[in-house]
BALOBA-1460 file (C-alpha; in Angstrom, 3 decimals):
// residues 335
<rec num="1" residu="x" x="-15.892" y="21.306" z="31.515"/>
<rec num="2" residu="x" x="-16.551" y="21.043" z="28.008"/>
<rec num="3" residu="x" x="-20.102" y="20.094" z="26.766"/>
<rec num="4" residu="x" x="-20.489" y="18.630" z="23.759"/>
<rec num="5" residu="x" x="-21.874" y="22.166" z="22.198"/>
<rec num="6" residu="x" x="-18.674" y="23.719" z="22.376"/>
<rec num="7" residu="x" x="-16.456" y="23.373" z="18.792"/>
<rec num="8" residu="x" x="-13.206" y="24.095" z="17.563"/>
<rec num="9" residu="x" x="-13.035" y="25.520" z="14.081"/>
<rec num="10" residu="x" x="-9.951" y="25.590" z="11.666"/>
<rec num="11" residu="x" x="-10.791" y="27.719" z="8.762"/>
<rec num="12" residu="x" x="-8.262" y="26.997" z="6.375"/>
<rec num="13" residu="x" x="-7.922" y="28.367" z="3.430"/>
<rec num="14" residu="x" x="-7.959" y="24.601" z="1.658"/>
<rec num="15" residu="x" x="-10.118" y="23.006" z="4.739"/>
<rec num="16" residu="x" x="-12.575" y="23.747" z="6.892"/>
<rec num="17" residu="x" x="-12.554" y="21.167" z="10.250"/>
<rec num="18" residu="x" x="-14.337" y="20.817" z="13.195"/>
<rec num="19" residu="x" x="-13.497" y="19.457" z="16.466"/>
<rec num="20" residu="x" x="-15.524" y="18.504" z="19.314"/>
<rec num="21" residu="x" x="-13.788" y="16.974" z="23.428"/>
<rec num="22" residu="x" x="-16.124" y="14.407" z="22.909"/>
<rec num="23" residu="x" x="-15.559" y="13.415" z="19.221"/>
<rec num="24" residu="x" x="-12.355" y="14.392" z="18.102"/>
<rec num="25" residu="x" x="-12.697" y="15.886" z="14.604"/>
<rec num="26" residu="x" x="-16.204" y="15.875" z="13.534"/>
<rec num="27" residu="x" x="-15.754" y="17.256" z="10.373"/>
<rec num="28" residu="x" x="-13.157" y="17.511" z="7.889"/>
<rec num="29" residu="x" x="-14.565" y="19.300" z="4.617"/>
<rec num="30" residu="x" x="-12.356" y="21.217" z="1.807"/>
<rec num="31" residu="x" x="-13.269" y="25.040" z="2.331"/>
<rec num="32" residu="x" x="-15.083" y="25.192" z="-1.069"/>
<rec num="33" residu="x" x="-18.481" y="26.320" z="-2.190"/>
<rec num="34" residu="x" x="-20.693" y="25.987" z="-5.502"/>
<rec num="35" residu="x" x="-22.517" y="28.870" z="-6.065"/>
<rec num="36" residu="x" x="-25.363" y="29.309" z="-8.920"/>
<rec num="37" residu="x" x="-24.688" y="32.806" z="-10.283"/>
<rec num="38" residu="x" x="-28.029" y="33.451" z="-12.121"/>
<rec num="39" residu="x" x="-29.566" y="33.234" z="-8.645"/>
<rec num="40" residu="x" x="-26.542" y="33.501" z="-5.990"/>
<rec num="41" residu="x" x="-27.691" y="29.654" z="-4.690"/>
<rec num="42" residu="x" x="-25.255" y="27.799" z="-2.571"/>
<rec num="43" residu="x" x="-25.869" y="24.263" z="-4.456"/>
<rec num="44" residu="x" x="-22.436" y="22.525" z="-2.630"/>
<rec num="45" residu="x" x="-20.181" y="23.168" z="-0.184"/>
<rec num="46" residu="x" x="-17.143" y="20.973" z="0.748"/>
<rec num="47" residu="x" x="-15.942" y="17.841" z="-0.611"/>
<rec num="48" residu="x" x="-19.299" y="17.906" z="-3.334"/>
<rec num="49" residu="x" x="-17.793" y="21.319" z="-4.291"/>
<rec num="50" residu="x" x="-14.502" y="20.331" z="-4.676"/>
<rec num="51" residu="x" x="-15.276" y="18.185" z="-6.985"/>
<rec num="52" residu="x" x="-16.863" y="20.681" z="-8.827"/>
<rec num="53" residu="x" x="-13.901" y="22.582" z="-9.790"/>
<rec num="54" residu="x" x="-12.966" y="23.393" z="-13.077"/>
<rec num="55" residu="x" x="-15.886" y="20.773" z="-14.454"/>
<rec num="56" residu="x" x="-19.304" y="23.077" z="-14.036"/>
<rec num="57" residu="x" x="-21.341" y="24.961" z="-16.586"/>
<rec num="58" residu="x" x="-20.827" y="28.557" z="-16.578"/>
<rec num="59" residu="x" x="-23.450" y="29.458" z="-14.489"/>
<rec num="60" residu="x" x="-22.074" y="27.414" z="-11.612"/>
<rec num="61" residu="x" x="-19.057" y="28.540" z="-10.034"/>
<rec num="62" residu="x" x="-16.482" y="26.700" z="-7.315"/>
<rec num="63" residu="x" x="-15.062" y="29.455" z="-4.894"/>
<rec num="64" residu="x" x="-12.859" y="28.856" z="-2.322"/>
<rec num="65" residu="x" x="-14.152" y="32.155" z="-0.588"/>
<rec num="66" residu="x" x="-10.460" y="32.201" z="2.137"/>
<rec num="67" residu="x" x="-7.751" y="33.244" z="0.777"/>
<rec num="68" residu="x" x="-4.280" y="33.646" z="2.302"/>
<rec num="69" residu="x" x="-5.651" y="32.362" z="5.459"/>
<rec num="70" residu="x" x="-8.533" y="35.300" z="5.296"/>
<rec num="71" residu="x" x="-11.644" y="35.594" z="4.289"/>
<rec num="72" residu="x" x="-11.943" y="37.044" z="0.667"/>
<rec num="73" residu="x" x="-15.712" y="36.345" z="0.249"/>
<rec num="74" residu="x" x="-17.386" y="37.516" z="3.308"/>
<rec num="75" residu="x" x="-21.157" y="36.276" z="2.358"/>
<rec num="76" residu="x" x="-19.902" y="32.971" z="0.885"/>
<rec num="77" residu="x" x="-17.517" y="32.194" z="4.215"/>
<rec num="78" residu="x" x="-20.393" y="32.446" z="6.634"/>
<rec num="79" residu="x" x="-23.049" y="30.875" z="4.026"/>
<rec num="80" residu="x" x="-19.933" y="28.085" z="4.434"/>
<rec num="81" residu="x" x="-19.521" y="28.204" z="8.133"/>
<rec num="82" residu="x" x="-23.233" y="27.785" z="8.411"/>
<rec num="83" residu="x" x="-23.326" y="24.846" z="6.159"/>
<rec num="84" residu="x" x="-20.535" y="23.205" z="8.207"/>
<rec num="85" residu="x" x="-21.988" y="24.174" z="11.644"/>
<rec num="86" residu="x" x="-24.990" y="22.622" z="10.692"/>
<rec num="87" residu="x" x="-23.412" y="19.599" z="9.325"/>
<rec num="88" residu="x" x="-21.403" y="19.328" z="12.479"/>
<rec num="89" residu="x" x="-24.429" y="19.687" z="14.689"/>
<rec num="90" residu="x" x="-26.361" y="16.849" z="13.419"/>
<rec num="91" residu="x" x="-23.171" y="14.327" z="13.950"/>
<rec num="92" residu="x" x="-22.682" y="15.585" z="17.113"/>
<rec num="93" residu="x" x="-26.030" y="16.673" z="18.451"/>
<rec num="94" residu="x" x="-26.426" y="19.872" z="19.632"/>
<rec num="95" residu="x" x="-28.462" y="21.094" z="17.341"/>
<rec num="96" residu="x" x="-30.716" y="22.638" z="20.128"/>
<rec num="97" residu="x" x="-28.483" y="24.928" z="21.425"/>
<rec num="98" residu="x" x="-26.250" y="27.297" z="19.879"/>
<rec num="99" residu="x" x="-22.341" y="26.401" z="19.836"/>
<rec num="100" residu="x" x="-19.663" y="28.187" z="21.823"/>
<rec num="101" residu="x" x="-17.108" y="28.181" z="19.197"/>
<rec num="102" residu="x" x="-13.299" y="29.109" z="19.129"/>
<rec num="103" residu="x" x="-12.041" y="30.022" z="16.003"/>
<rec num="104" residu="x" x="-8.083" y="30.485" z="14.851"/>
<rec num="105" residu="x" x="-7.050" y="33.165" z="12.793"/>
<rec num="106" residu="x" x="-3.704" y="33.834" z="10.778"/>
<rec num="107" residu="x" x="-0.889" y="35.603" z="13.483"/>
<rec num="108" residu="x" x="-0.247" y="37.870" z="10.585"/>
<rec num="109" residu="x" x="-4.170" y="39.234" z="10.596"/>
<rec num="110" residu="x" x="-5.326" y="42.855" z="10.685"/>
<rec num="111" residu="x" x="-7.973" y="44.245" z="13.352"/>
<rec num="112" residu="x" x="-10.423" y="44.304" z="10.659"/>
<rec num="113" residu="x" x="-9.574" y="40.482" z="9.447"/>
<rec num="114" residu="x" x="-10.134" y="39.467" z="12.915"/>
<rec num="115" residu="x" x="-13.498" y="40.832" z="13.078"/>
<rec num="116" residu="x" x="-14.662" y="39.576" z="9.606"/>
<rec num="117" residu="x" x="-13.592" y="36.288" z="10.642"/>
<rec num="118" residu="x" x="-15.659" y="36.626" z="14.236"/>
<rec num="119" residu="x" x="-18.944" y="38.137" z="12.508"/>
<rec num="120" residu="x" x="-18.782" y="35.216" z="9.752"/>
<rec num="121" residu="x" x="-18.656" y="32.560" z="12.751"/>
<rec num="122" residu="x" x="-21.295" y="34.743" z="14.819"/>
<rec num="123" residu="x" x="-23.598" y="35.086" z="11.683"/>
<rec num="124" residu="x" x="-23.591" y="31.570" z="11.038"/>
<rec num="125" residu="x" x="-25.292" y="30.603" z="14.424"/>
<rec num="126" residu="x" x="-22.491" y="30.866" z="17.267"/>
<rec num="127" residu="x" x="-23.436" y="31.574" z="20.598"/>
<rec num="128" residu="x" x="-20.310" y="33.079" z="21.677"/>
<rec num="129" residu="x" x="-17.082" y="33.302" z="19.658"/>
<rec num="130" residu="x" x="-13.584" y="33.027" z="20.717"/>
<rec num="131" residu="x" x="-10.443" y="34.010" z="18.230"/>
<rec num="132" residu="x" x="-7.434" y="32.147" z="18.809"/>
<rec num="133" residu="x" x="-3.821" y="32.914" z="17.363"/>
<rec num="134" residu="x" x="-3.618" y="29.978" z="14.499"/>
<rec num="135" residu="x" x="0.543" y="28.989" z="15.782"/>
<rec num="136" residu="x" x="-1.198" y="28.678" z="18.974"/>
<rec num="137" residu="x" x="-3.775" y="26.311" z="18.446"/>
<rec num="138" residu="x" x="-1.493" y="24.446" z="16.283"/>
<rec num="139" residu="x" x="1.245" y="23.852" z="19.222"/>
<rec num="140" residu="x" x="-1.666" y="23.431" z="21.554"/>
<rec num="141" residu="x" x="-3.114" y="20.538" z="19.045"/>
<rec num="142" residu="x" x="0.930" y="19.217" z="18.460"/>
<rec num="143" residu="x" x="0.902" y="18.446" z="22.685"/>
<rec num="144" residu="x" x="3.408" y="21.181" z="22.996"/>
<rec num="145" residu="x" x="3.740" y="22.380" z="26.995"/>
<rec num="146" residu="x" x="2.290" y="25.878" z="25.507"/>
<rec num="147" residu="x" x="1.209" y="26.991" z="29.023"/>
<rec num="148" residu="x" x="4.754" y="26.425" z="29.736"/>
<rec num="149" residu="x" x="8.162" y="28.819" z="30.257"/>
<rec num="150" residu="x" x="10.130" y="27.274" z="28.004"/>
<rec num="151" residu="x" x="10.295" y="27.994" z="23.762"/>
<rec num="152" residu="x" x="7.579" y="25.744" z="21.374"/>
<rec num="153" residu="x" x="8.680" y="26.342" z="17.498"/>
<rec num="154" residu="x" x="5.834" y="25.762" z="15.413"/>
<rec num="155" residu="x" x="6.064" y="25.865" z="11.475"/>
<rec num="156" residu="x" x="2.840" y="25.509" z="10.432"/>
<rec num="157" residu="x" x="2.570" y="25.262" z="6.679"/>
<rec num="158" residu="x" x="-1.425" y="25.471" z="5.523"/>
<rec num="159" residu="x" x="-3.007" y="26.182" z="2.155"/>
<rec num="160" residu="x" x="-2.756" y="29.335" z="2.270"/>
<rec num="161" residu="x" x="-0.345" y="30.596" z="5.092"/>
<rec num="162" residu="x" x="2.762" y="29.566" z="6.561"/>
<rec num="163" residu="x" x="2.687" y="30.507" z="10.323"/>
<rec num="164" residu="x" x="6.457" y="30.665" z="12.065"/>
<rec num="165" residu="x" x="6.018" y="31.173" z="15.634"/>
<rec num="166" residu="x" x="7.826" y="31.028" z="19.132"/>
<rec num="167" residu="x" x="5.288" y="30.277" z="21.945"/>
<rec num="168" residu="x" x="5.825" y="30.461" z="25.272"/>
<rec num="169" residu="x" x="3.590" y="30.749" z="28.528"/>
<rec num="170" residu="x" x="0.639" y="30.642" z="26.370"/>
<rec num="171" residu="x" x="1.442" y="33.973" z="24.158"/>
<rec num="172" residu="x" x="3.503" y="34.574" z="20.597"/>
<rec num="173" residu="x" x="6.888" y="35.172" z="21.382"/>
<rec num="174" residu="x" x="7.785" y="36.099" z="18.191"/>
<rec num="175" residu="x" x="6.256" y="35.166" z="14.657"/>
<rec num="176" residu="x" x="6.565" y="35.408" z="10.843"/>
<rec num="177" residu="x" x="3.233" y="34.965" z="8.662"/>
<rec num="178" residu="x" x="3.480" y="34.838" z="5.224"/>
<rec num="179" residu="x" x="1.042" y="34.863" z="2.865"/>
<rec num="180" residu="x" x="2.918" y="31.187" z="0.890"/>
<rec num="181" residu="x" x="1.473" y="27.859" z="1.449"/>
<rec num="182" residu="x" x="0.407" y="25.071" z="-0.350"/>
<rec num="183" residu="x" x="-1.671" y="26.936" z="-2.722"/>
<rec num="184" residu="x" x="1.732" y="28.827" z="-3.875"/>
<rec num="185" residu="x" x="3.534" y="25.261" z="-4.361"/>
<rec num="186" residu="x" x="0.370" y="24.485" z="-6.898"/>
<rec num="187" residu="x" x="0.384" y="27.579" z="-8.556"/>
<rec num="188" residu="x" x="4.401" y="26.936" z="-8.985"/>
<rec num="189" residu="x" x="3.035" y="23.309" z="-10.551"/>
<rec num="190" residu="x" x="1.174" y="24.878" z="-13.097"/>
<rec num="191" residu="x" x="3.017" y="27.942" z="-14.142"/>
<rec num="192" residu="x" x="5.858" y="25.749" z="-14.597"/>
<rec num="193" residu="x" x="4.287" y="22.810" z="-16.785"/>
<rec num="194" residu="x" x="3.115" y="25.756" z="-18.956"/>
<rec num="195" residu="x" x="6.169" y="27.619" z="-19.488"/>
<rec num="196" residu="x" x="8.099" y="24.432" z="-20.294"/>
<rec num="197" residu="x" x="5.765" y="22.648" z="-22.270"/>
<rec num="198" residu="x" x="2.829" y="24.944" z="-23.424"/>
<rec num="199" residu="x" x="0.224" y="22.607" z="-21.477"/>
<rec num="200" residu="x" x="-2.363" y="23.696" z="-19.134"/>
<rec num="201" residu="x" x="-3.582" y="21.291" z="-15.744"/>
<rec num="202" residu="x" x="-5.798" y="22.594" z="-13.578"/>
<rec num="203" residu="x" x="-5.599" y="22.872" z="-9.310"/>
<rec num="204" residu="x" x="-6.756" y="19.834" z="-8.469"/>
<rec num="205" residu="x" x="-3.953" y="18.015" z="-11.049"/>
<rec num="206" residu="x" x="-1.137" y="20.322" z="-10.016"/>
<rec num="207" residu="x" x="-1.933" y="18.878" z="-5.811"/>
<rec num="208" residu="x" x="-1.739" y="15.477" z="-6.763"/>
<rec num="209" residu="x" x="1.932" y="16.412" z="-8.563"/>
<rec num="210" residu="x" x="2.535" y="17.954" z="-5.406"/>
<rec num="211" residu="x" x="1.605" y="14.953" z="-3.047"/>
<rec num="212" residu="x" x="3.303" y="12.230" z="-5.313"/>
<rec num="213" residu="x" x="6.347" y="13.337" z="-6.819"/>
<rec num="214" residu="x" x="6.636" y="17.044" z="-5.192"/>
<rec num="215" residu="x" x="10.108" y="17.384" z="-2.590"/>
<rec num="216" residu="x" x="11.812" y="19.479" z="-0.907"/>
<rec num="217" residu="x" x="15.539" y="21.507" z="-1.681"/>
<rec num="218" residu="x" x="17.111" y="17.846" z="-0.961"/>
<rec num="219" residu="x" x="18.648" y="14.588" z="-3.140"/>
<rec num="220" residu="x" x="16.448" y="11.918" z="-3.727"/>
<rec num="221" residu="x" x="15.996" y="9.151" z="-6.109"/>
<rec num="222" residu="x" x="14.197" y="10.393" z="-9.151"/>
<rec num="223" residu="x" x="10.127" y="9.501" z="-9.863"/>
<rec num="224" residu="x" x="8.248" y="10.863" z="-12.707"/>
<rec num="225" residu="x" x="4.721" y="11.210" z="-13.159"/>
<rec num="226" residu="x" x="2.344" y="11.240" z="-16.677"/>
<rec num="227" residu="x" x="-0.020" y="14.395" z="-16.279"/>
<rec num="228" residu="x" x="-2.424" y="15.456" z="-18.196"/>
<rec num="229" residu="x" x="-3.724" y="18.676" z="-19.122"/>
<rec num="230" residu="x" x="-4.620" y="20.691" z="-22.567"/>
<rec num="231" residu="x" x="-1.998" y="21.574" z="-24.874"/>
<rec num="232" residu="x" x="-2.254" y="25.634" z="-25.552"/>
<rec num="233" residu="x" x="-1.028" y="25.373" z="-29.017"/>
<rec num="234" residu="x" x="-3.492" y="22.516" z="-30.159"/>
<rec num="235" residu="x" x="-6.084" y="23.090" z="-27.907"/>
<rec num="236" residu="x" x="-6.293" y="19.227" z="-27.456"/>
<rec num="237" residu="x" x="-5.633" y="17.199" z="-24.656"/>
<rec num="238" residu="x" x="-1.803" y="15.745" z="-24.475"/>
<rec num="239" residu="x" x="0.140" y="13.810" z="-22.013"/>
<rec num="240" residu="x" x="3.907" y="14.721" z="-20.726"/>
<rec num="241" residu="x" x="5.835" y="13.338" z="-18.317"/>
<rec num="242" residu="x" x="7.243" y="15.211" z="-14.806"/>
<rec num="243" residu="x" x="10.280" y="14.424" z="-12.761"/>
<rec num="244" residu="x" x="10.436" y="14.699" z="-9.060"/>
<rec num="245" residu="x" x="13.599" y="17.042" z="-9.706"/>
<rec num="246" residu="x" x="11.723" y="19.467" z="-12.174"/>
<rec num="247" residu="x" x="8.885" y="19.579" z="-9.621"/>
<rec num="248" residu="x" x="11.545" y="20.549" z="-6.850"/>
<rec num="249" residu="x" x="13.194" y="23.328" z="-9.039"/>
<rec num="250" residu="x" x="9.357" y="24.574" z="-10.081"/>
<rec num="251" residu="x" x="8.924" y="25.099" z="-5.626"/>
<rec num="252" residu="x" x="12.171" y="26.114" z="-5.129"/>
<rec num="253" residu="x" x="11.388" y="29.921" z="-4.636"/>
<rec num="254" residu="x" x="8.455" y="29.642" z="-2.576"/>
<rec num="255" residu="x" x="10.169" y="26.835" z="-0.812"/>
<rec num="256" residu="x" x="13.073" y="29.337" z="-0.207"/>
<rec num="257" residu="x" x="10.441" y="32.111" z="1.518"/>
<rec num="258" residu="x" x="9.141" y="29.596" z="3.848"/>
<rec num="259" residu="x" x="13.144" y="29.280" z="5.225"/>
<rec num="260" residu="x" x="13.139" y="32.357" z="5.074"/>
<rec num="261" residu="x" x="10.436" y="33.256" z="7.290"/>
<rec num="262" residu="x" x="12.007" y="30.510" z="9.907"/>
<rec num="263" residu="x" x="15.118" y="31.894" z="9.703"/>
<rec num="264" residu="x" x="13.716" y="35.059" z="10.756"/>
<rec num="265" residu="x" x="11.484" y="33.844" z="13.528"/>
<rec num="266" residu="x" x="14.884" y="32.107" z="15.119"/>
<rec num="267" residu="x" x="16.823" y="35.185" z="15.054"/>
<rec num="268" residu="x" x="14.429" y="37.436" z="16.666"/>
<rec num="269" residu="x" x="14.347" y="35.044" z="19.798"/>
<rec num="270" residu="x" x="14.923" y="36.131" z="22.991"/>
<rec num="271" residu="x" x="18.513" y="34.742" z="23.697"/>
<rec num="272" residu="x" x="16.742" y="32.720" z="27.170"/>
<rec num="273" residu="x" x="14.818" y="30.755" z="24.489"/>
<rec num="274" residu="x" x="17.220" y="30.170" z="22.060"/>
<rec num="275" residu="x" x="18.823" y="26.893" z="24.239"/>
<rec num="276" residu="x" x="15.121" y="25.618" z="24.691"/>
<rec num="277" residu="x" x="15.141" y="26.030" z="20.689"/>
<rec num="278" residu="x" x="18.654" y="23.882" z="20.077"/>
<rec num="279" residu="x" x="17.257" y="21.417" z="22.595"/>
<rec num="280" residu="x" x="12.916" y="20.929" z="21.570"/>
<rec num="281" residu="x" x="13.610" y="21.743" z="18.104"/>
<rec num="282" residu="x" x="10.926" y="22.835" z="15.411"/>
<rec num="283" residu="x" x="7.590" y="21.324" z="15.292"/>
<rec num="284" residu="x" x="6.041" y="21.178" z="11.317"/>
<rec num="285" residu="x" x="2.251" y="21.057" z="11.219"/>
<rec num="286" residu="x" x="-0.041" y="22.016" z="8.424"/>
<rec num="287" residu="x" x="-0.949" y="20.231" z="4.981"/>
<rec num="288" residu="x" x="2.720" y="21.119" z="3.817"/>
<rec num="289" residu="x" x="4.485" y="19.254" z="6.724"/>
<rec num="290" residu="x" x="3.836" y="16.561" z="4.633"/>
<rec num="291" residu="x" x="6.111" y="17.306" z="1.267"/>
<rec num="292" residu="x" x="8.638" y="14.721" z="0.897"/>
<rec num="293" residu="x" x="11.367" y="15.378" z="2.808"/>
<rec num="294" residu="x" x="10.844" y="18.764" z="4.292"/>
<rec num="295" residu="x" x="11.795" y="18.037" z="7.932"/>
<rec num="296" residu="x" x="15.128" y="16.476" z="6.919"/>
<rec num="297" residu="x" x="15.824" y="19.795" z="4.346"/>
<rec num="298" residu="x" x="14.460" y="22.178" z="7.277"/>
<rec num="299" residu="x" x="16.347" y="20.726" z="9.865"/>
<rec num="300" residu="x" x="19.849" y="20.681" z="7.306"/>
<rec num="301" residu="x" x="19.383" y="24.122" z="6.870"/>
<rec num="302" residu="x" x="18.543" y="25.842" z="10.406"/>
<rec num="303" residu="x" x="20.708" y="23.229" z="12.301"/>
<rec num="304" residu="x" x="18.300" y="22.264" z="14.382"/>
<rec num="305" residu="x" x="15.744" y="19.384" z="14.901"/>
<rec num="306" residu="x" x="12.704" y="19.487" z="13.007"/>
<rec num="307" residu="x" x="9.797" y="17.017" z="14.431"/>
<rec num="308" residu="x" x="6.634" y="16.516" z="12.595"/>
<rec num="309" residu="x" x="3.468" y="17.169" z="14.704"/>
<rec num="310" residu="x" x="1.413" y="13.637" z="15.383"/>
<rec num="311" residu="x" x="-1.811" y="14.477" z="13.016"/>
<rec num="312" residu="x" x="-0.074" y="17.716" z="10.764"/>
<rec num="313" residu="x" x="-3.312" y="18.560" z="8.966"/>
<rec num="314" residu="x" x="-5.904" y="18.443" z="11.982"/>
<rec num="315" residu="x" x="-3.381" y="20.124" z="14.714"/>
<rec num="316" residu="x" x="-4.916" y="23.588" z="14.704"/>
<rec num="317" residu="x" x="-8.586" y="22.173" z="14.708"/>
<rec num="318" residu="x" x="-7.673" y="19.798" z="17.464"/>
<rec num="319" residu="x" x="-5.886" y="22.797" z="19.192"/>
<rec num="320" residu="x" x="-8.991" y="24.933" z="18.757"/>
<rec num="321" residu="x" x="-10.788" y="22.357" z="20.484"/>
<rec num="322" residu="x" x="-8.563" y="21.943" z="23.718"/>
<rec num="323" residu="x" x="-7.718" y="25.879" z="23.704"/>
<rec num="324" residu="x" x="-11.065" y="26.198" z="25.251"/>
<rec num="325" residu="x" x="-9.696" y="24.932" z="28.902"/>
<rec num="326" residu="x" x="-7.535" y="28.078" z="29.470"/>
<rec num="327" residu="x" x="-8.560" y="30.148" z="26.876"/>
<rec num="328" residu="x" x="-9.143" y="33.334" z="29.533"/>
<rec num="329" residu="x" x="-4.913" y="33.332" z="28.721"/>
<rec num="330" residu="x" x="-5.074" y="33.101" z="24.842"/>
<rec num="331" residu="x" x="-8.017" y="35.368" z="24.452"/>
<rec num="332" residu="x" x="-7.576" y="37.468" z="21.569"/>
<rec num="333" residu="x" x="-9.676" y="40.712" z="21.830"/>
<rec num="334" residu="x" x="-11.472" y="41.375" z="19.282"/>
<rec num="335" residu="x" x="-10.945" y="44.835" z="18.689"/>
């Protein structure tokens, strides 16, 4: 059985969550920390941090210490992982004893990744640490029959990653991770609003384009958007208007690599699987599942259904949670 000190962590590059049997997800925090340089203080971690970005003095920094889906910051990550832990602990009350804790990491991550990732969760006051493929929590945490003979697709599109993975009886099949995910889409944002019109927005401004007017490679009725940002000639602040289609065409590249990456997957199945494919479909989890009109330009493309996951942005934490009942079958040594 679980008790209630055993946790699920997704450590995503854009959000840190915890999950617990008994609570569901505890915690839900953006994977962000505020460090003060002139003494290396951790003054804010999460959604205080977030808000911190691109609006502190120059002694106080934002990081977002994962990058890619690893860690990039090793002493920030675990200061991070300690601040959540502890967070976590007081909602859910196990601050006594130490947490068993089962952590996912990117399908695409080295040996030495791996580890980082396991020492950061150990360091931060783990009892004992599990690693977890990331596809597989996320089919686990989309009720796929992982445990199961027959093929799960996920497609899970995070921050930093995008996963592609065939599951069956509890292992990866076969799987694509590459290093694209919502991140990329900003950074398309930005680059493109100041190529075309010499203005510069900042992370947080190029997301909400994303969420609001940002679609996939498919027709739709036009929106537009008035952003902000500061024009590079002037140096002043100025105003321009977006369109949904100019947004699209800014994505369309990464968009394309993400296809890509399925296409790849699906062609390296084992031909036994393939029917199970044509018949289940693809299952889209992750922040990006959520792009306007993704599933229907997915499914166009690969001829196959594409279903979107019941909760896409807490599957892997809530698979990280209910991996621990047969996790003796998805243990990933830690080498």
């Amino acid at each position: 059985m679980l008790s209630s000190s055993e946790i699920g962590i997704d450590l995503g590059t854009a959000n840190i969550l915890v999950y617990s049997k008994n609570k569901g997800i505890a915690l839900n925090e953006p994977s962000v920390v505020a460090i003060d340089t002139s003494t290396n203080k951790v003054l804010a971690v999460g959604h205080e941090a977030k808000e911190m970005i691109g609006k502190t003095p120059g002694r106080i920094v934002a990081i977002r210490p994962l990058k890619e889906g690893v860690i990039a910051d090793y002493d920030t990550t675990t200061e991070m992982i300690r601040h959540v832990m502890n967070k976590a602990s007081k909602k859910l009350g196990f601050a006594i004893r130490k947490p068993n804790v089962v952590v996912c990491t990117p399908s695409g991550s080295t040996s030495v990744e791996r580890r980082a990732i396991h020492d950061a969760v150990k360091n931060a006051g783990a009892k004992k640490v599990h690693l977890i493929e990331e596809p597989v929590a996320a089919a686990i945490g989309a009720d796929l029959p992982v445990d199961e003979p027959v093929a799960n697709v996920i497609v899970d599109i995070g921050g930093g990653s995008t996963e592609v993975a065939i599951i069956s009886f509890g292992g990866v099949v076969a799987c694509h991770s590459i290093r694209i995910g919502g991140d990329r889409l900003d950074e398309d944002i930005i680059q493109h609003v100041r190529k075309e019109f010499n203005v510069l927005i900042g992370e947080r401004t190029a997301e909400q384009i994303k969420i609001e007017i940002g679609h996939a490679l498919i027709d739709h009725e036009e929106l537009t958007m008035d952003i902000r940002g500061r024009d590079l000639v002037t140096g002043l602040p100025k105003t321009i208007t977006l369109t949904s289609y100019e947004v699209r065409d800014a994505m369309k590249e990464s968009l394309l690599h993400i296809l890509e990456a399925i296409r790849a997957t699906l062609e390296s199945s084992p031909a036994e699987l393939s029917g199970d494919i044509v018949d289940r479909g693809v299952i889209l989890t992750g922040g990006g599942a959520l792009l306007n009109g993704i599933q229907e330009w997915i499914s166009k493309e690969i001829f196959v259904p594409v279903h979107l996951a019941p909760s896409p942005l807490e599957s892997v934490a809530i698979g990280t949670g209910r991996a621990l009942k047969f996790i003796d079958k998805l243990q990933t040594a830690v080498k």
